[in-house]
N, C-alpha and C positions, 0 to 999 in steps of 0.2 A: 483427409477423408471426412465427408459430413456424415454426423451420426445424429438421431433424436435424440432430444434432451433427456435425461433419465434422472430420477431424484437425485439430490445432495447425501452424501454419507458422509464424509468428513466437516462438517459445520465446526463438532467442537474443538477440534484439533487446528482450524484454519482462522475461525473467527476472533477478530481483533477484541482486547479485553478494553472496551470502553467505559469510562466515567463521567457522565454528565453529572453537572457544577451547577450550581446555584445561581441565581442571579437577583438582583435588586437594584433597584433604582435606574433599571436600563446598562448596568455594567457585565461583563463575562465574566462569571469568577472561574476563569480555565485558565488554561497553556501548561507551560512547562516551566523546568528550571534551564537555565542556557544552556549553548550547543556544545553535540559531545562526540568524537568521530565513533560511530558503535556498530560498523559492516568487516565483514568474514572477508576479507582480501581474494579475488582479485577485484572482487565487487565492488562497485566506485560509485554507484549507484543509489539510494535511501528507496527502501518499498514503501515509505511514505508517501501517499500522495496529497500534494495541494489544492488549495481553494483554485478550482477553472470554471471559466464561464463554459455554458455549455450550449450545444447545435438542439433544435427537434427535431432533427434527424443523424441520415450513415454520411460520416466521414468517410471518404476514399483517398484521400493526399493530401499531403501536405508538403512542404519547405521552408525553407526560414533564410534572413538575410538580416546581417546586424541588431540581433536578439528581437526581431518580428517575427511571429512564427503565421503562416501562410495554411489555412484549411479550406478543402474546395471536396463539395460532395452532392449530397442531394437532400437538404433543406433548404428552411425558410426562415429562419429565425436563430437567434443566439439567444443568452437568458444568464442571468446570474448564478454562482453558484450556490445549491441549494433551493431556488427557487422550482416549483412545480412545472410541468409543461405550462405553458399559457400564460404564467406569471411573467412581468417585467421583462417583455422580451422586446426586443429592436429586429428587425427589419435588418435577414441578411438571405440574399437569394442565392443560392449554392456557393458562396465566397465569405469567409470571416478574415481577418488580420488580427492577431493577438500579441501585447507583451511576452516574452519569453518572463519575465521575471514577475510578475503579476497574474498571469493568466485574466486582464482585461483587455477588453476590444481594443487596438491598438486606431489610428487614424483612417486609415485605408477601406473605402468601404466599396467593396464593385456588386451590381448584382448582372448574375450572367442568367440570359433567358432564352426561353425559344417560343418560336409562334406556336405549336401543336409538340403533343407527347409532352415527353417530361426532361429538364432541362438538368445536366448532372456535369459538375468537373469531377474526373480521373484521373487527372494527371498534372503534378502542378513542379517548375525545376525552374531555380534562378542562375542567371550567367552570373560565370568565374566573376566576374568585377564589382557584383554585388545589384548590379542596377536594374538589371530588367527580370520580371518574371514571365514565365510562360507557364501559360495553362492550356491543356488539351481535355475534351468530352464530346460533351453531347449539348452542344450548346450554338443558337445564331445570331446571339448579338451579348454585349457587355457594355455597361450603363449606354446602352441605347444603337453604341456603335456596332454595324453587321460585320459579322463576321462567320467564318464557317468551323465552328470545333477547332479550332488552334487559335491562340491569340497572346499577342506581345502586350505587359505592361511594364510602362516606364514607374516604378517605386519612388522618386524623386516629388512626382506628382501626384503619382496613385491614378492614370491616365492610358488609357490604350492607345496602342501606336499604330496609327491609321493602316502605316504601309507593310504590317505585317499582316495581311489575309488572304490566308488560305482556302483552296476548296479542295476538300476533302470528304469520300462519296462514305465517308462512317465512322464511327467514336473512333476517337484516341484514349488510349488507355494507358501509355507510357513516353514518358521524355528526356533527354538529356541533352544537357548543353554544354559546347566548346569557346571555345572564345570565338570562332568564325561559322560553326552550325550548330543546328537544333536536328536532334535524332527524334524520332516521332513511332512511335509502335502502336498497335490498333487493329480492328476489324478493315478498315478500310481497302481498297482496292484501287481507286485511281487518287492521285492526286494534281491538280490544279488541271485536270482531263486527262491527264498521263497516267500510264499502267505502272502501280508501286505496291505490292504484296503486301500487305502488312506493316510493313516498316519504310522506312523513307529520310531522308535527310533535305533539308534547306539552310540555306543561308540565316544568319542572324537575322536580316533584312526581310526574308520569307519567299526569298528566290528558291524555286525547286532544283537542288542538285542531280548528278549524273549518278550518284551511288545507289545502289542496288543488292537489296539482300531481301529479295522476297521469299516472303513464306507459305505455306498453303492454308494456314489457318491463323487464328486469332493472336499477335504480338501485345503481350503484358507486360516487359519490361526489357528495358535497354540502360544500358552504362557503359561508361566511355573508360575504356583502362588507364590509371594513373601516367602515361605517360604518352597518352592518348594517341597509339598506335592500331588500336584495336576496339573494337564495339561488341560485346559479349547484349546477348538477344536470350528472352527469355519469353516463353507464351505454350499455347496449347499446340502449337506446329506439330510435321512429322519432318517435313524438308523446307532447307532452307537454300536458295539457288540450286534447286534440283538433288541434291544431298540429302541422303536420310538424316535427320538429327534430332532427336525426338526432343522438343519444350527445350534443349540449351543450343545456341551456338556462336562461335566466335567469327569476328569476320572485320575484315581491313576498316577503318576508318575514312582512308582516301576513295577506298572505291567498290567496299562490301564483298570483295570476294573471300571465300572462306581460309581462316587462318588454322580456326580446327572444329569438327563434326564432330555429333559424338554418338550416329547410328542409332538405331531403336528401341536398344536394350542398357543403353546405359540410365537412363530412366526410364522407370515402370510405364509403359505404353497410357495407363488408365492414368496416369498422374501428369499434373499442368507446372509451372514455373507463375506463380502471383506475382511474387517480388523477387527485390535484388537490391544489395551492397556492394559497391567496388569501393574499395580504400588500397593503400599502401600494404596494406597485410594480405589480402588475398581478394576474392569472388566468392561472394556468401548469397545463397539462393533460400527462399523457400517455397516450398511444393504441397500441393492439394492433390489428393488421390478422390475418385470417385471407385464407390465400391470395397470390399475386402479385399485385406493381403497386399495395399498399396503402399507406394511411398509417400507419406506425409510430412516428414521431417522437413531437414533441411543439411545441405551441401557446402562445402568448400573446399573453393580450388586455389590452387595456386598459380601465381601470374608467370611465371617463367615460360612453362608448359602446359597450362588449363589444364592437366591431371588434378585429379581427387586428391585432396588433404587428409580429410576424413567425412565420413556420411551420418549422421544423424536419424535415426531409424522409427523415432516415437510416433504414433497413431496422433493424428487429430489436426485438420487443414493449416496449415503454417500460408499465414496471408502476405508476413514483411517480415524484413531483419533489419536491424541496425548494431553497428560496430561501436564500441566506448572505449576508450583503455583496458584493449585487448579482450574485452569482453562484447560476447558477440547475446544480443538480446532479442527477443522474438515475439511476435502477438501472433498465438494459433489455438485454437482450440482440443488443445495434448488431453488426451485420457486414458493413452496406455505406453509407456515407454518399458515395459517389460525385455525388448529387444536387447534395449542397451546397460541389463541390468539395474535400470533407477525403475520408477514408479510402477506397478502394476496398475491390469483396470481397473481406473477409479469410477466409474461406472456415471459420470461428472465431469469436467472443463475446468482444464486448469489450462488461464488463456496467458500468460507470460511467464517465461523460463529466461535462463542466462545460460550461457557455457561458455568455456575458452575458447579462443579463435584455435588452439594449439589441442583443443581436445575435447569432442563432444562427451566426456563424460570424465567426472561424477558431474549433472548437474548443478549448477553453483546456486549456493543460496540465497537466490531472493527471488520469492513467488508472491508479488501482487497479483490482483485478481480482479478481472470483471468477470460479471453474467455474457452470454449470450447476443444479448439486446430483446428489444421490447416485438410482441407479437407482429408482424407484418412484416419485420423485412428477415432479411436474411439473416439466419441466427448462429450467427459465427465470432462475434465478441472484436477482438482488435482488428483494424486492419492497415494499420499506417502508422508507424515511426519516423519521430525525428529530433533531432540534438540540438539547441539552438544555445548562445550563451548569454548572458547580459551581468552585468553590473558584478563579473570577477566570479558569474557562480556558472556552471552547466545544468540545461533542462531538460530532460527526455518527455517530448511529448509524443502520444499513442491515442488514434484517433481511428472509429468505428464506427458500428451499430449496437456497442453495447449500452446499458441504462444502469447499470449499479457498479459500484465499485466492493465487490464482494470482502474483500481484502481489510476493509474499514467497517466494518461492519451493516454488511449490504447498503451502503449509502445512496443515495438516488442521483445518479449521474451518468448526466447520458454525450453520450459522441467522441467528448476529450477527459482525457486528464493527462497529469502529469508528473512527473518528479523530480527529484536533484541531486546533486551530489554534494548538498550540505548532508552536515551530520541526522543520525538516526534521533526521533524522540520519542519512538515509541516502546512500551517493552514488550518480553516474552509474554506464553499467553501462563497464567498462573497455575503452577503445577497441582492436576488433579490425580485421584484415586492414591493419594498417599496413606501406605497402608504402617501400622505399629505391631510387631509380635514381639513374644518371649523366644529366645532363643538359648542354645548353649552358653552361660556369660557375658547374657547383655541383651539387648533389644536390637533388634533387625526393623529398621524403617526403609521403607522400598515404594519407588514412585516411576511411572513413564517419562522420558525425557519431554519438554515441552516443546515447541517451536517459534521461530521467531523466522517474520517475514523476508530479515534481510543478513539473520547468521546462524549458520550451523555449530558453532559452539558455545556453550551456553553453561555459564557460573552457576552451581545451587548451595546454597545453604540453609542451613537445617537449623530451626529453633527448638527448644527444649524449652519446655513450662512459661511460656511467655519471656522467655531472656531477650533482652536489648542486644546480645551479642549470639552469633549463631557457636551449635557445639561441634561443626563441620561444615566444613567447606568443599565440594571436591567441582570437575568439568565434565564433560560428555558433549559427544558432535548427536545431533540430530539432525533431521527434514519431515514432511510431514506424513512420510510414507513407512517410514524406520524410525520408530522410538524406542531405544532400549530402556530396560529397567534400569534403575539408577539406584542404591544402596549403599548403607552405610548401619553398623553395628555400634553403638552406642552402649560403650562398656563401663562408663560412670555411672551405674544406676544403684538404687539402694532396694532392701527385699521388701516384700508387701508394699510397694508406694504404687500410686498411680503418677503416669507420666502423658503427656502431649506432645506432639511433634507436630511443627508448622514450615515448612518450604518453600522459599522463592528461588527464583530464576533470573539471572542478570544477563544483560547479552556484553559483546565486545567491550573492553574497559572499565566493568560495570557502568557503562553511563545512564541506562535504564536499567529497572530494577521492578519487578511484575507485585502484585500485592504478596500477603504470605498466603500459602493455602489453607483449606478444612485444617481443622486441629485433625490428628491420628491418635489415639486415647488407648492405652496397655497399664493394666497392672501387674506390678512385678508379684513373680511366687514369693512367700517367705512371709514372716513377722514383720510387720511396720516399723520403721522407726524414725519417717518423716514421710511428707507427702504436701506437694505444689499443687493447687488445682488452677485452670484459669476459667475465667468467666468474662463472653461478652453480652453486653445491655440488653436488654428485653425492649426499651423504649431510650431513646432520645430525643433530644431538640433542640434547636433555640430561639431564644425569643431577640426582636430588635425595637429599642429604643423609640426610631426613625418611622416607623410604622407599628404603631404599640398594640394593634387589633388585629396583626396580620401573623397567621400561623407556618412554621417553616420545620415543621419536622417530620414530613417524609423528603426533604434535602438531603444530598448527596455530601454535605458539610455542614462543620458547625462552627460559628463564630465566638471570640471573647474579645471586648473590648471597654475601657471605662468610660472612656469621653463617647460623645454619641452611642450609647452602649447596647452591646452586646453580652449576652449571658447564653452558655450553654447546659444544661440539663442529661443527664445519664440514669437510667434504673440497672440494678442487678442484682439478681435473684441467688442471696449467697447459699452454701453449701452448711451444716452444720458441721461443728468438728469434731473430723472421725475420733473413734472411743480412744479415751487414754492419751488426748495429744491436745494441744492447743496452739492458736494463733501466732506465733512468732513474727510474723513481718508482711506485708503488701503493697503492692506497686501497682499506680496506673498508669499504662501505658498508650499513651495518643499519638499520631501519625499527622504530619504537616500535608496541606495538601500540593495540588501539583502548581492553584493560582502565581501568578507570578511575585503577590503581594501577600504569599498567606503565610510565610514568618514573623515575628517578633521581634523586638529585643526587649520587649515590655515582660516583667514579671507576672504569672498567671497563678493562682489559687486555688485549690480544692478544697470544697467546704463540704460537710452535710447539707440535705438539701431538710429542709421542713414545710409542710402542706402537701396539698394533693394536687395534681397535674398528669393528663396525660398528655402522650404525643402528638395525636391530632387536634390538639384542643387548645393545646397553649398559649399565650401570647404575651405580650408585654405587656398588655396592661391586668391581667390578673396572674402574672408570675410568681412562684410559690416563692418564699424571704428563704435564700442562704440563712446557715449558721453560722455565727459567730467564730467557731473555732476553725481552723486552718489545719486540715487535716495532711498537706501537702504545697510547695511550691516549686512550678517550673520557671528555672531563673534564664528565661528566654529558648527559644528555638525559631532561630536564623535558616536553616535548611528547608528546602522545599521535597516533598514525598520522603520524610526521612519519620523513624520511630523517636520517638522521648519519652522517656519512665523518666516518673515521678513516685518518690518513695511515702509513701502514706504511715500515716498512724493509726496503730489497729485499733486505739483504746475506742474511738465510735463502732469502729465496724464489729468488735466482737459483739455488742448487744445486741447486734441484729443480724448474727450466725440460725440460721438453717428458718432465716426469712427474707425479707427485701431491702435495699440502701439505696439511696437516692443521695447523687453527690449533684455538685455545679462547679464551674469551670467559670469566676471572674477574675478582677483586672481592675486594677485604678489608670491606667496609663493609656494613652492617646495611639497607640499604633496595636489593628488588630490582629488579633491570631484566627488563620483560618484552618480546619482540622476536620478530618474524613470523617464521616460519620457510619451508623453502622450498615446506609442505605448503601455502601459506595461497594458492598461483595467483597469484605475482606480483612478491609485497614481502616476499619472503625475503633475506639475503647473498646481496652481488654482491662479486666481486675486481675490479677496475680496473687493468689493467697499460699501464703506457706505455713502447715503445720509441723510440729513436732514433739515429741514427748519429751515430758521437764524431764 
């Protein structure tokens, strides 16, 4: 069903927690640490998506043959990813060819065009043997050669085949192919002068066969039953050879007479058939409704007896489906699945879902996400699935009218993307509103479950006063519609102290792990008799060697290094100490980042810092002199996004209790350390102070 676009409400619940990295000398201080499998089964899938070149304009089809993946729509252009409209674009007229495994323009270049109107592929299916593709639209010629809306290319050459041209009196909008014909669904009415409803069959060759299965109105999708006894038809129809059969029908392969109808009322009259899957496992449909109270979802039948498997009941146009290991995935514009028990109105588009082939529901977890697409065309987000493989890995590409990939944090990408079933690298989003109270015998910390794009159950553990080690661990299933509270009573606590609670979120295996959240800040009732406070930086920075005038502390990291050197810089604004108690012990705690090079195994220092600096100000060449003394040392940290306390010496820090401390972070040694700083939301430097009374 198309509905008007209506604000965003869910942003914080869905929005990817991104960290932009630093960079110098033209390098990316980003990535990750190695691959890690980290998806909620039966999902095979990563809601990762990668680097795709992209169309300026809607995709309508696609196919793939030997990890080339095949997009045919109505543009004019391709373009790098990340680049703007109009940037760096080549010259692609309704036809791209792309790597399955690169997402770049592969060798194949057609431009299909037309004298008048506007020139569009809808429908693009390669023969079982890999070699020839067929494309069907709106189109009368391909790199030059005429042809009438249907046309054979030989992939070997990247070459049309003279002797497949059709005349055909309107679009093709759907194709499939046998090893001896080409099934053709469409607006059309006659083909090569002969009377063909809608649908039609020819030869490989592009001889018009005897088969017949017309319809009375627009044919959107055809497929050939795995054992290709049968052609399941799908479009806006009511009848199909005379038969009432509203948008589905089955019918002979040899000679299109009906194998089975399925009358008026087994789909909602106001509702069409877009797409279609036939595999081994069943006949997967999806359906657009115009108007209220229609069927939008999407259908599966089973091949025995084309009976209903099960029905899919969620509001919001479902344009295609595609089948994975056993997981059936979808581009639609979903905004109310309240029918099936999952999501209410989200008053919003949420344009790809997953479920079992075996059972539309519980929804399965992984919700990547585009926009709509950009004003002018139709704003309905995906509209074309396909799986292609290369080099030992599987790619799901989904191609549209949309322009962002919401999911990554509204990224600007418009037409394609894609993903894989490599492993997950992203994590959960970092657990918010984590709240601290006093309770009967302990403290109650209590938070909403987070979400992660590609698992519903999800690890938290719970830090207490800035410990390296969490003081609970527990799980919980989420999705981004049902987040329950999440708690845990924390009954080591001592009377009168003040405490902190910080919370992350790990997904599948721990192989991602989100930053920690806001400190939660409770003082206990009763007489004091110790008390941890933590404290992060007011200012940091750091200065480089390499560029001694150049300032780098609103960076999202901070580097140490001694050969071509690096220094980093920290302030913090200490606490005095509470009455009757004094300083006993402090740790600073730093976080490696995600760079693929930002471990160690070089020894690191923490000194008092002496002179004045701020953060926007600093630089190498008027960097304030470290102290002498060595108030701490971390003896390497090899781990990439992981925490490391370093145990400090309070004898500096107490004289400068309930005012400010400036430490540094150097290195004699040749290999640098790269470390979050406190721009990165989270896993910046923490100070750790613990009082106690003598």
């Amino acid at each position: 069903m198309r509905r008007d676009k209506r604000r965003r409400r869910r942003g914080a619940l869905l929005a990817a927690v991104l960290m932009a990295v630093a960079t110098w000398g033209g390098v990316q201080l980003g990535g990750g640490a190695g691959e890690a499998h980290a998806l909620t089964p039966p999902v095979a899938m990563t809601a990762d998506d990668l680097p795709t070149w992209q169309t300026n304009g809607v995709v309508w089809a696609m196919a793939e043959s030997g990890g080339t993946v095949f997009a045919g729509g109505t543009f004019s252009a391709v373009r790098p990813p990340g680049a703007a409209p109009g940037q760096s674009e080549r010259r692609a007229l309704n036809f791209a060819a792309f790597d399955a495994e690169t997402g770049e323009p592969a060798d194949c270049q057609l431009d299909f065009t037309i004298g008048s109107g506007t020139a569009t592929v809808r429908a693009l299916a390669v023969s079982p043997d890999g070699g020839t593709l067929y494309a069907g639209g709106n189109f009368a010629a391909v790199n030059g050669t005429s042809v009438s809306r249907a046309a054979a290319i030989d992939l070997a050459s990247c070459t049309v085949r003279p002797g497949f041209s059709l005349s055909l009196s309107a679009m093709v909008h759907a194709l499939a192919v046998t090893d001896d014909r080409v099934y053709l669904g469409g607006d059309f009415t006659t083909v090569e002068g002969q009377s063909r409803g809608k649908f039609a069959a020819v030869t490989r060759g592009g001889d018009l066969t005897s088969w017949r299965a017309d319809a009375d109105k627009t044919g959107r999708a055809v497929e050939v039953t795995p054992d290709g006894r049968n052609v399941v038809l799908g479009g806006d129809f009511d009848t199909v050879r005379g038969s009432s059969s509203h948008a589905l029908a089955v019918v002979g392969a040899s000679d299109g007479s009906i194998t089975r109808a399925y009358g008026s009322r087994f789909i909602e009259r106001r509702s069409v058939i877009k797409g279609m899957y036939v595999d081994e496992t069943g006949i997967y449909t999806a359906h657009e409704g115009t108007g209220g109270g229609v069927f939008d979802g999407r259908l599966a039948l089973d091949l025995d007896d084309f009976g209903q498997r099960w029905r899919d009941t969620c509001l919001g146009a479902t344009q295609d489906v595609t089948v994975y290991k056993d997981v059936l995935y979808s581009g639609s514009h979903a905004h109310n699945c309240r029918s099936m028990g999952q999501f209410p109105e989200l008053y919003e588009r949420q344009h790809l879902l997953a479920e079992s082939i075996h059972s539309p529901t519980p929804l399965l977890g992984w919700f990547p996400d585009t926009d709509d697409g950009p004003s002018g065309v139709e704003q309905v987000g995906p509209r074309t699935m396909v799986v292609s493989s290369r080099g030992g890995k599987d790619y799901m590409w989904v191609g549209g009218s949309f322009s962002r990939i919401q999911s990554n944090g509204n990224k600007p990408q418009q037409g394609l993307v894609r993903f894989a079933n490599t492993p997950d690298t992203r994590a959960p989003t970092v657990p918010d509103r984590v709240t601290a109270e006093n309770v009967s015998g302990g403290v109650r910390v209590s938070w909403p479950a987070g979400t992660d794009f590609d698992d519903t159950e999800l690890t938290y553990r719970v830090y207490r006063n800035g410990s390296p080690e969490p003081v609970h661990t527990t799980t919980a299933d989420s999705v981004f519609w049902r987040r329950p509270t999440v708690s845990f009573t924390d009954r080591e606590v001592k009377p009168g102290t003040e405490y902190s609670y910080r919370v992350t979120a790990s997904d599948a295996d721990d192989a991602n792990t989100s930053a920690r959240s806001a400190a939660a800040t409770v003082t206990t009732p009763g007489t004091p008799t110790e008390t941890t406070i933590e404290r992060e930086p007011t200012a940091d920075a750091y200065v480089n060697g390499a560029a001694s005038s150049a300032n780098y502390g609103t960076h999202q990291q901070l580097a140490v290094r001694g050969s071509s050197p690096y220094e980093s810089y920290a302030r913090f604004s200490l606490p005095s100490a509470p009455s009757g108690m004094r300083l006993t012990s402090a740790r600073l705690t730093v976080r490696t980042s995600g760079a693929e090079y930002a471990g160690t195994a070089d020894s690191v220092d923490v000194r008092p810092l002496a002179g004045s600096w701020s953060e926007t100000g600093v630089s190498y060449a008027d960097r304030p002199a470290p102290g002498s003394a060595v108030l701490g040392t971390l003896d390497g940290a090899p781990e990439l996004d992981t925490d490391y306390a370093i145990p400090l010496s309070t004898d500096e820090l107490n004289g400068s209790l309930g005012g400010t401390f400036d430490l540094a972070l150097t290195s004699t040694g040749t290999d640098s350390l790269w470390l979050w700083a406190r721009e990165s939301g989270g896993t910046g430097p923490r100070l750790t102070l613990k009082f106690e009374k003598p």
